[in-house]
C-alpha positions as CSV (number, residue, x, y, z in Angstrom):
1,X,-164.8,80.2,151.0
2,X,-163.7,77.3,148.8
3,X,-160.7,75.3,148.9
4,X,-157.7,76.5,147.4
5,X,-155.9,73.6,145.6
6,X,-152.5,74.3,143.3
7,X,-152.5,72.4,139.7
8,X,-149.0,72.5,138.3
9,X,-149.1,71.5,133.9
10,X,-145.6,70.6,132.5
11,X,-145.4,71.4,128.9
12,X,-143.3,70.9,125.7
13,X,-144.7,72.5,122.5
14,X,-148.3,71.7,122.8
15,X,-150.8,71.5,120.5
16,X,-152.7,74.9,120.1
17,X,-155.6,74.2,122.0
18,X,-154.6,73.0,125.4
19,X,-156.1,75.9,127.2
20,X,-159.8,75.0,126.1
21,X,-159.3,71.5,128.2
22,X,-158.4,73.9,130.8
23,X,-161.2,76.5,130.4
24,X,-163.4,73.2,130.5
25,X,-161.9,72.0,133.6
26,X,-161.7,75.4,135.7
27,X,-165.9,75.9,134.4
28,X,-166.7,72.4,136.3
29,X,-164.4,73.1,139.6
30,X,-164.7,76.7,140.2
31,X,-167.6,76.6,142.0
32,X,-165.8,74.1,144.5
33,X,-162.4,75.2,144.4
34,X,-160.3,78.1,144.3
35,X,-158.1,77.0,141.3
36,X,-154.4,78.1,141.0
37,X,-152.2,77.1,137.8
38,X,-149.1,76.7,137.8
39,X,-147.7,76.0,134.1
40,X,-144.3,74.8,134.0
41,X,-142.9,75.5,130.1
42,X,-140.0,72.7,129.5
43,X,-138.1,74.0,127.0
44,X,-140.8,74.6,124.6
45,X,-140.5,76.9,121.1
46,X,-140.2,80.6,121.7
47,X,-143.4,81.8,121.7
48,X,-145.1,78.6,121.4
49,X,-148.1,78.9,124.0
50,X,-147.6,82.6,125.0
51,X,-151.2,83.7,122.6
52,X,-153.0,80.7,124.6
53,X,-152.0,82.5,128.2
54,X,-153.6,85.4,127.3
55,X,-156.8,84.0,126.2
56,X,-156.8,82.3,130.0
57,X,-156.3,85.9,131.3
58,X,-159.5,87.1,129.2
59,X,-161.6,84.4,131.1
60,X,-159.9,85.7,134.6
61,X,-157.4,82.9,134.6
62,X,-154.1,83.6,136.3
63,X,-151.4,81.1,135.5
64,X,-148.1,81.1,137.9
65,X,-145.7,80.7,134.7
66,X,-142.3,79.1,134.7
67,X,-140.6,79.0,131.9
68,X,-136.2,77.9,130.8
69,X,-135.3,77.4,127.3
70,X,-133.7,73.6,127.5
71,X,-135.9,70.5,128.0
72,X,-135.0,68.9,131.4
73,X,-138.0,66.6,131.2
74,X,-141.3,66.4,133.3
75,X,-139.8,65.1,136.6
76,X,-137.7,68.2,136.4
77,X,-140.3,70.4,135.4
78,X,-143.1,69.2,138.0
79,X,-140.8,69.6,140.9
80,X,-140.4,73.4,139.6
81,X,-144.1,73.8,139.6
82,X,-144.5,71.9,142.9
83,X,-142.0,74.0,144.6
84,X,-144.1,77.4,143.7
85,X,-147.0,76.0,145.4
86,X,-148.6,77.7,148.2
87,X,-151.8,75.6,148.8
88,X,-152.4,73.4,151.5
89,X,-153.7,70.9,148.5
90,X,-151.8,70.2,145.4
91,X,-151.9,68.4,141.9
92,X,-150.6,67.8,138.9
93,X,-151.7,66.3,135.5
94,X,-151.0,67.1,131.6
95,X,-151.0,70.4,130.0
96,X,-153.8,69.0,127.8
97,X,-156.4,67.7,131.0
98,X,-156.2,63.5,129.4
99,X,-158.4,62.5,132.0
100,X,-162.0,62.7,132.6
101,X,-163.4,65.8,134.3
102,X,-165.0,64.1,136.9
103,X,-162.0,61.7,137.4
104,X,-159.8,65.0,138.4
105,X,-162.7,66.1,140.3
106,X,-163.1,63.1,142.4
107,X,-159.4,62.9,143.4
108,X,-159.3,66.4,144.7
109,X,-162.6,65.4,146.8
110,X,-160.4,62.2,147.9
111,X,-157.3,64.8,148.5
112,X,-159.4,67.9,150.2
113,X,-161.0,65.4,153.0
114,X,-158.2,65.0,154.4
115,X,-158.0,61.9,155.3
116,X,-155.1,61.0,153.0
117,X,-151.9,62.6,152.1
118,X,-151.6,61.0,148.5
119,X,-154.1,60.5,146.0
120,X,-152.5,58.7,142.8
121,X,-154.9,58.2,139.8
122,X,-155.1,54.5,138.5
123,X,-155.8,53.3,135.1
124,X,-158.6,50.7,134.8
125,X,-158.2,47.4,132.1
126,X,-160.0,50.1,129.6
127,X,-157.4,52.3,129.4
128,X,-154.8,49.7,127.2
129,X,-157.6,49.5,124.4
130,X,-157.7,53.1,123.9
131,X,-155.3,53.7,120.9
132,X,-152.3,52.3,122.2
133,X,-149.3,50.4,120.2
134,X,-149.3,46.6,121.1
135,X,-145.4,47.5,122.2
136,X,-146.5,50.3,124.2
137,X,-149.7,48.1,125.9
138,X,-147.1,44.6,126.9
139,X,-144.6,47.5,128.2
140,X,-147.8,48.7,130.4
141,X,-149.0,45.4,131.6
142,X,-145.8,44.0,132.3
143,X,-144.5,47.5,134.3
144,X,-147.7,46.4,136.2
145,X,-147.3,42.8,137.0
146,X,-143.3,44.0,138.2
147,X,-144.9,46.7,140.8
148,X,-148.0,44.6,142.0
149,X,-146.4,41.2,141.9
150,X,-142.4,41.7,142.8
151,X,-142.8,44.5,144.6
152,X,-145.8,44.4,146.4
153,X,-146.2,48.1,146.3
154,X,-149.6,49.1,147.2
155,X,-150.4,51.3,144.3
156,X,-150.2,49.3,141.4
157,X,-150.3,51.6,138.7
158,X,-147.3,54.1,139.5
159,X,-147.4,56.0,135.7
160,X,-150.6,57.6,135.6
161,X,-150.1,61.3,135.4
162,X,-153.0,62.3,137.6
163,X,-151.7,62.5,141.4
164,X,-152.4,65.3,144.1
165,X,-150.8,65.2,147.7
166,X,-151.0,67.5,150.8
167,X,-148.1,69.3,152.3
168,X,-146.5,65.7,153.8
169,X,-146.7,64.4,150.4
170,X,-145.2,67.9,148.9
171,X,-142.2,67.2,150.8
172,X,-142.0,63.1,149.6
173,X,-142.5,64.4,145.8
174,X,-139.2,67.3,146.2
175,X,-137.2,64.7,147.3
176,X,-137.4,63.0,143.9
177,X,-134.6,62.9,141.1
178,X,-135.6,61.1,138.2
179,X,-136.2,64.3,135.8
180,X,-137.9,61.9,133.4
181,X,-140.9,59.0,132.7
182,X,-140.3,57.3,135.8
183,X,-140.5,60.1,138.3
184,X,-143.8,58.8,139.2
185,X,-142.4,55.3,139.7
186,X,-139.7,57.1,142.2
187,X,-142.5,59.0,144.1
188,X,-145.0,56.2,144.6
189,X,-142.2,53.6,145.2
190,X,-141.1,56.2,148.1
191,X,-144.9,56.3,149.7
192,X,-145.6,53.4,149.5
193,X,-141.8,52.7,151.8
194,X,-143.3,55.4,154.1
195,X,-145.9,53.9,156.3
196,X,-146.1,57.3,158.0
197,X,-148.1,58.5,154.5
198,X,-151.8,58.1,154.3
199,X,-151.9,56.6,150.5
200,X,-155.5,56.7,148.2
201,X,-156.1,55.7,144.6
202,X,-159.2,56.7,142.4
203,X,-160.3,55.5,139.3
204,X,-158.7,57.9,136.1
205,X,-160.7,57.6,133.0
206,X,-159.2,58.7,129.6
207,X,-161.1,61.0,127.4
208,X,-161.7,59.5,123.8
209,X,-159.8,61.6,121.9
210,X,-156.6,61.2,123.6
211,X,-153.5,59.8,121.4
212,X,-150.6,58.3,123.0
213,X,-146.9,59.4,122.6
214,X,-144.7,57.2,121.1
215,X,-141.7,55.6,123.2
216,X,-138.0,55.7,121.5
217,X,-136.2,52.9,122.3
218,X,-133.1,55.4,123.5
219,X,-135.6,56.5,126.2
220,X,-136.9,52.8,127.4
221,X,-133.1,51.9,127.6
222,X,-132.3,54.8,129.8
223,X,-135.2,54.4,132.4
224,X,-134.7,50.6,132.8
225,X,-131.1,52.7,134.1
226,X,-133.0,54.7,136.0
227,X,-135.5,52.3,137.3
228,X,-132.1,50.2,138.9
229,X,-130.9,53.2,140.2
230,X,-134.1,54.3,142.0
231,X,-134.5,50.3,143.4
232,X,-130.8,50.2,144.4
233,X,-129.9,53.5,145.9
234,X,-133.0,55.7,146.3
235,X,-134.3,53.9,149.8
């Protein structure tokens, strides 16, 4: 019998063709896994993807939806996907699948062998040239340099938004509060304090046609808040 494995997607208003990134995806797996999704809607327009979820349940494709109508932000809406999970394996990306097929597919082989309790996607030189404001690129590098060189944390790339975890590192990713960007940052910095965790990191390539989001400067100025708080008072 294949492997069960949980994929929780946080949304807010899509574009109107997510779900053919995830018909793609669940075509390439499905003789591997057995794939449960878990789609977390953030706050999104009324009716915004409800047409889309029933063209998954044409193909067979149950989604576990969760839906509220004010935007708490990712970190907020991952850990209410996460905490509807049944499977011994679990992981989440983006609504629209940004990485690589076989990237995703290669970190759920690294999470189902069992031999590690986290498996956090990193970002190769590659990624910075793809699209990406020259703001947005120093903000990247320099994140970087602060969690490889003054932190010494073990994964180096804490941002990527492809990361799966067993049941251990279920219970390390509840205990989270940031509800926005630097959830991630809160998680990894917390494994990577455990040494009780069993930490892995595979390659996550981009597809070509992704475009990045643009960062308001209100935003960057409240995570360098959150960023202290997490360093200060989230041992």
């Amino acid at each position: 019998m294949p492997v069960s494995v949980d994929i929780v997607l946080p949304c807010y208003n899509p574009n109107d063709k997510w779900h053919l990134e995830l018909l793609k995806f669940h075509a390439s797996a499905k003789e591997h896994y057995r794939l449960n999704f878990i789609l977390v809607n953030d706050g999104s327009s009324p009716g915004r993807i409800d047409q889309q979820i029933r063209e998954l349940e044409k193909h067979q494709i149950i989604v576990n939806y969760i839906a509220y109508e004010k935007n708490r932000g990712k970190g907020f809406a991952l850990r209410s996907g996460v905490s509807r999970s049944k499977s011994s394996f679990c992981l989440y990306t983006d609504i629209d699948f940004p990485f690589t097929d076989h990237s995703t597919l290669l970190l759920i082989h690294s999470l189902v062998s069992g031999q590690y309790d986290v498996v956090a996607g990193y970002r190769e030189q590659e990624y910075y040239g793809k699209k990406m404001s020259r703001f947005r690129r120093s903000l990247s590098k320099a994140f970087r340099f602060f969690i490889k060189d003054i932190l010494k944390m073990q994964v180096t790339d804490t941002q990527c938004g492809l990361k799966g975890f067993n049941a251990k590192g279920k219970e390390k990713f509840l205990a989270t509060k940031t509800d926005r960007y630097l959830f991630d940052f809160e998680f990894i910095y917390s494994v990577c304090k455990d040494p009780s965790l069993k930490v892995q990191t595979v390659a996550a390539q981009l597809k070509d046609d992704v475009v990045f989001s643009k960062m308001k400067m209100r935003i960057l100025l409240q995570e360098m808040v959150n960023l202290l708080s997490i360093l200060l008072f989230r041992q």
